[in-house]
N, C-alpha and C positions, 0 to 999 in steps of 0.2 A: 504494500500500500504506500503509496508516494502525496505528500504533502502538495497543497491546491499549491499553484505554480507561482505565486507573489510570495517573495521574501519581505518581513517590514522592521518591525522597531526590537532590542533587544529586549528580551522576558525578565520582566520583576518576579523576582524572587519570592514574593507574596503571591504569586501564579503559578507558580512550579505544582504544586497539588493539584489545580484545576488542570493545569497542560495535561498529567498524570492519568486522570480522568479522563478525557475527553479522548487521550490517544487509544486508550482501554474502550473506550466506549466506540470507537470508530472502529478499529477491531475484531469487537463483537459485532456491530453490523456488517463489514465486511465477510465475517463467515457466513452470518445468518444469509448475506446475498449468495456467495457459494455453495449454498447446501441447496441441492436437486432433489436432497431423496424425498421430499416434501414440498406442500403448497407454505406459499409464509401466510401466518396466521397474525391476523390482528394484535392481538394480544402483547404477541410478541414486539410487534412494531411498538406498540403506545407505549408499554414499560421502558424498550431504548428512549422512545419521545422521552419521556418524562425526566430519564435519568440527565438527559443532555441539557432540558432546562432547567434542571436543579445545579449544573454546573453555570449556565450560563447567568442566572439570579446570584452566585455567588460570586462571579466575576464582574458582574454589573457593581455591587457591593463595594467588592475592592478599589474598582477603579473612578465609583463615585466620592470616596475617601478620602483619595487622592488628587480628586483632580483631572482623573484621565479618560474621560469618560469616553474621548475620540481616539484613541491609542489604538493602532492595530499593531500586532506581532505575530508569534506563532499559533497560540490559542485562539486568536481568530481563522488563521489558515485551516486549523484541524476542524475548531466548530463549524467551517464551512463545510469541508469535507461533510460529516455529521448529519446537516443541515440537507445536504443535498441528497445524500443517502435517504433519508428520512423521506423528504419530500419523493423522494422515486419510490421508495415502499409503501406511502400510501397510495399512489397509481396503480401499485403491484396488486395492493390487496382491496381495490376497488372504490377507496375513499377521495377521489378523485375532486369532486366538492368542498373540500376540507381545506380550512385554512393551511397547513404543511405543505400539502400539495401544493400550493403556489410556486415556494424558493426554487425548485429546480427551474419551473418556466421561466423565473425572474432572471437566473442566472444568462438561459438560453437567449430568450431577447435583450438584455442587455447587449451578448458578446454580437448579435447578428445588427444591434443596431450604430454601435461604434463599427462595424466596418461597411455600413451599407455608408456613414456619415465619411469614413476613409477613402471607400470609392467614388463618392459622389456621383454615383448612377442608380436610380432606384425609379419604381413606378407607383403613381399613387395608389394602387391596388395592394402592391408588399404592406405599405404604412396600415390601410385600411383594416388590413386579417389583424396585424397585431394590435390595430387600435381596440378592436373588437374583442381581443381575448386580454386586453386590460379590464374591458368592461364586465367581462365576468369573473377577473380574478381578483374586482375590485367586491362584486357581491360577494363573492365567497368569501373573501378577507369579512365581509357585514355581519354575515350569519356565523362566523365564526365569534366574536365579540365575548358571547356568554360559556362560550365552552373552551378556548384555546387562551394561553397563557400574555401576558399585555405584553410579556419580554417576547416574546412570539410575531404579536402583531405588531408595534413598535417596530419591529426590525424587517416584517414584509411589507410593511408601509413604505418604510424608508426606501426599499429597494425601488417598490412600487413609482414611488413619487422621482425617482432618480430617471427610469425609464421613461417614463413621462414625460418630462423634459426634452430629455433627447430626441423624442418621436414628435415633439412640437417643433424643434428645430430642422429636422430634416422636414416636416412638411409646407416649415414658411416658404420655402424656395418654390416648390413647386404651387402654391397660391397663384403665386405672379401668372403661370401659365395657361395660357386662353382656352377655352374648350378645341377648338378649332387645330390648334398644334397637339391636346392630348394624343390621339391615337397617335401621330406619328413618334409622338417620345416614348409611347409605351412600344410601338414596335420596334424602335432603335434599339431600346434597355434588351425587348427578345431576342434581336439579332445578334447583339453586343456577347449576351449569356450563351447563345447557342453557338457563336464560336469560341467561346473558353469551352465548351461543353466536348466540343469536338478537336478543340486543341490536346486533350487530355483523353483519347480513344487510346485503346493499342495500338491499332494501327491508323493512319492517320486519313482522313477523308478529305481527299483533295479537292473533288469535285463538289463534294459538299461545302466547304470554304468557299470556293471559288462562286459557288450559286449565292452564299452571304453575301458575297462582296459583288455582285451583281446587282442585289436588292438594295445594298448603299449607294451603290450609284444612278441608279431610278429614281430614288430618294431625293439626291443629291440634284440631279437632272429638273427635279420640278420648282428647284430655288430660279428667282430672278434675281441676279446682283448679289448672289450669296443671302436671299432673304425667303424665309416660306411664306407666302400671300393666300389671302383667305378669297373666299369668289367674288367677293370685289374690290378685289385688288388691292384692298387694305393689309398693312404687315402687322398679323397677331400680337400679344404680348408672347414673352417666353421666347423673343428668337435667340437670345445666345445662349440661352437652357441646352435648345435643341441644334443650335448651331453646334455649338463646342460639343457635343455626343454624339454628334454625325461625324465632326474630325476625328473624333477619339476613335469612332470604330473603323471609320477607314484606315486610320492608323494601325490599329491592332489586327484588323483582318493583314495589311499586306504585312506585319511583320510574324504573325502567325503561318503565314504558306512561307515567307523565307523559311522558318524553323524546321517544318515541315514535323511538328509535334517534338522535337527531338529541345530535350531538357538539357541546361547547362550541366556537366558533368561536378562541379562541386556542389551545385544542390540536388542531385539525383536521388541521395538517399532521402531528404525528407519529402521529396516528390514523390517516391515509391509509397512511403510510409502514408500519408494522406490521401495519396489516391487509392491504395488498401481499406483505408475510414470509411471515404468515400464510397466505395463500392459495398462494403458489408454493410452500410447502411444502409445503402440504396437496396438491397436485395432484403432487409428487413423492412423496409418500406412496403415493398411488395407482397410480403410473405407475413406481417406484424400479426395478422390475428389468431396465424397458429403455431408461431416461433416466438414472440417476445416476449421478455422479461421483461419490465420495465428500467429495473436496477441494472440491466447490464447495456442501459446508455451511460451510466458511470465513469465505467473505463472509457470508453468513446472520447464521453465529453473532457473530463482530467488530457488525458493524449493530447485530442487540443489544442486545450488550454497553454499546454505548457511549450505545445511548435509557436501558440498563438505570440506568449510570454516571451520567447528565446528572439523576439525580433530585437534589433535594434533604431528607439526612434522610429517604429516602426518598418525598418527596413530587414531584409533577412542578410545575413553577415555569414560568409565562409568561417576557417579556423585563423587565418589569417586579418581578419578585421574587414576585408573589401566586400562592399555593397555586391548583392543581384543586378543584374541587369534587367532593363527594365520586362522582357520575357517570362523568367524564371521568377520576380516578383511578382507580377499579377498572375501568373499560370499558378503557384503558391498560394495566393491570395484568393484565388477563387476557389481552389481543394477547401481547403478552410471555410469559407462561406457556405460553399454549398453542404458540408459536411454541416454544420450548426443547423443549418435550415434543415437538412433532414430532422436532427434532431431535434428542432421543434414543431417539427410535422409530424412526429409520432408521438411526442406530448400529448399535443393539442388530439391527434386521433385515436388517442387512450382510449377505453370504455371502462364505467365504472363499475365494472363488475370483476369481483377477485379471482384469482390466475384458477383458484379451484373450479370455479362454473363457466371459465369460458370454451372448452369446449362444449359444452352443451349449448353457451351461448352463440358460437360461431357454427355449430350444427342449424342452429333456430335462424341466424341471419341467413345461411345457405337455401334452406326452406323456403326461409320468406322470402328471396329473390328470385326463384324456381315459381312460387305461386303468381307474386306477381307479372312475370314476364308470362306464364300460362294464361290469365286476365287480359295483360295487354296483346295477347296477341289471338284471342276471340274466345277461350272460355275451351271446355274439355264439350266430346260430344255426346258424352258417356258416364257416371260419377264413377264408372267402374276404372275409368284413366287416372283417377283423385285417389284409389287403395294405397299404390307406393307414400303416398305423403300421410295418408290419413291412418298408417300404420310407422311410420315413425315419428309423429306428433304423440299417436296415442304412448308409444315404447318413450318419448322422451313425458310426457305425464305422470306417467307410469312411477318412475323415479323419483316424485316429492311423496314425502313423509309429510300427513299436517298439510300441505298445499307447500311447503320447503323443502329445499333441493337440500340434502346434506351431505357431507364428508366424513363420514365415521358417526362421530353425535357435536359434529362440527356442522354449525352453519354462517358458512361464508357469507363476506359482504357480496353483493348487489343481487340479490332475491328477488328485489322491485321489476332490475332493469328484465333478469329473466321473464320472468312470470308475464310481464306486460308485451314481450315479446313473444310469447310459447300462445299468449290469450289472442294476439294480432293473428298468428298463423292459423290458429283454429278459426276466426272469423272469417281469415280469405278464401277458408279449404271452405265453411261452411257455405259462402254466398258462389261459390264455382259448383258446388253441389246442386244448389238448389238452383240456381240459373237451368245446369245441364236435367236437372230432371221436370221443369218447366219444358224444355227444348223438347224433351224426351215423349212427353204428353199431351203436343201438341198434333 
């Protein structure tokens, strides 16, 4: 286990017991995330919760004593670690609602929103998702109020209100810009991203490039005097928004086909290493509702963090002290991005239902997309076509005890989400029935 990737102030001596604590208590979450032979169980999580804020109310204590109330050191490094864990185990075990659950998303936008603010290329659609899942991480922070700890909120607040800021600054700039020029700066930002996307293939798609850099120049082709003109012949606001992102990709498409995908060889190894992220991410993207752990965007995200950390001034630095070229730092700089953005694409497409009932729950979403798509495309002609579903509806019923799904004389979080899932499917299978035996009797 490797400490969150900021070094800060040296540890007061009146800390060392809580440091103690906290690395002990990171530890046992750490195992409890490595143990498969089991579903993680609540219980288990809230007891770690509990023990971490009883360090972290003693730490508060100390450094309110003192004076030091804004001090970060090692004990905040670990309590993050802690903090993060925590918050991906309640994703795990289906308390996704819960004030805990927040910190890890707070961490994940934070880091997607300092480098969308570093590239200075974004579309107002990216801003808009995260604005939206502030808004619910702002209710869940409300309804948490009477059951989670103030040292708790206090500090998702803070992170809360930090994020917020920055998402208000990245979106004055595009204010300025006229309806009239939106889609074409949201099509530049796609084209922009689709060739880092294919700059970083195995093998390298020439023709495909080469079709990008077609599309800019089309683009480019409907400026008059270097200006984009609305239909009558007025120049929108936002022309050097979309001006200077039209140069930038023309620039970066032709110095992308010179590379021809081919990475500077002193940074090849963290090139390898993030495009590895990248990829097992991307295949749990795909695959998330019958392979994912929630806890094991951990390692993911820490990795990182710490290629994120090792820049200098933000630039990436050989062994010898010399700058990337400008290539091998944006071809880096986007592994990076896009890696975080997975990772809060599989936050955000959590379901709150704990690791023990989702497969029965990803049986029941399977279901329900099979009856649907039977619906939308004219109904059975027969209810004798509806037996296959209407005998593993019945087999998944079958299995609550009491109208609850159990695990031994465990009952897992998210019972709600099932049950109102398993009641949807019996509703579609029953109106497919009765349509086809309407049909049948005519």
């Amino acid at each position: 286990m490797t400490d969150s990737p900021v070094v800060r102030a040296p540890l007061d001596p009146r800390e060392q017991p809580i440091l103690d604590s906290v690395l002990y208590l990171r530890d046992q979450l750490s195992l409890l995330k490595q143990d498969r032979s089991t579903y993680i169980k609540s219980h288990d999580v809230l007891e770690l919760y509990e023990q971490v804020i009883g360090q972290v109310h003693l730490l508060n204590v100390i450094r309110a004593e003192h004076g030091k109330a804004l001090e970060q050191n090692r004990v905040d490094n670990v309590l993050d670690d802690c903090f993060q864990l925590i918050s991906l185990f309640f994703l795990t075990i289906g308390r996704n609602n819960e004030a805990p659950a927040v910190y890890a998303m707070t961490s994940t936008i934070m880091r997607l929103l300092d480098h969308l603010q570093e590239a200075a290329f974004y579309s107002a659609k990216d801003l808009e998702s995260i604005s939206h899942t502030f808004d619910s991480m702002r209710e869940t922070l409300q309804r948490g109020k009477e059951t989670y700890s103030p040292h708790l909120l206090t500090l998702l607040q803070n992170r809360l209100d930090s994020c917020r800021n920055l998402l208000s600054e990245l979106q004055e700039p595009l204010a300025s810009l006229s309806p009239t020029l939106t889609p074409v700066h949201e099509k530049l930002v796609s084209i922009l991203r689709s060739i880092s996307a294919a700059n970083t293939r195995q093998k390298f798609p020439v023709a495909e490039v080469q079709g990008f850099q077609a599309q800019l120049k089309e683009i480019q082709a409907t400026t008059v005097k270097g200006q984009f003109l609305a239909e009558d012949s007025t120049a929108p606001e936002g022309q050097q928004i979309v001006g200077n992102l039209l140069a930038r990709c023309l620039k970066w498409a032709e110095i992308v086909l010179s590379r021809q995908g081919k990475i500077d060889e002193r940074f090849k190894a963290t090139y390898e290493k993030l495009r590895s992220i990248r990829n097992s991410l991307e295949k749990l993207s795909l695959t998330q509702a019958w392979s994912l752990r929630e806890t094991d965007l951990y390692s993911y995200q820490r990795q990182l963090d710490r290629v994120d950390e090792s820049r200098i001034n933000g630039n990436f630095e050989d062994e010898q002290g010399t700058k990337a070229d400008l290539h091998a730092q944006r071809t880096l700089l986007y592994l990076l991005r896009r890696s975080y953005a997975y990772i809060y694409s599989l936050i955000i497409a959590s379901e709150p239902v704990s690791e023990a009932l989702l497969p029965v729950f990803n049986q029941l979403q399977t279901l329900r997309r099979c009856l649907l798509e039977v619906k939308r495309s004219g109904g059975v002609s027969s209810p004798r076509e509806l037996y296959p579903y209407s005998m593993k509806l019945n087999s998944i019923d079958n299995m609550r005890v009491d109208g609850k799904f159990l695990v031994g004389s465990d009952i897992p979080e998210g019972q709600g989400s099932v049950n109102a899932l398993l009641a949807e499917c019996f509703e579609l299978n029953y109106e497919l029935r009765v349509e086809a035996e309407g049909e049948g009797s005519e």
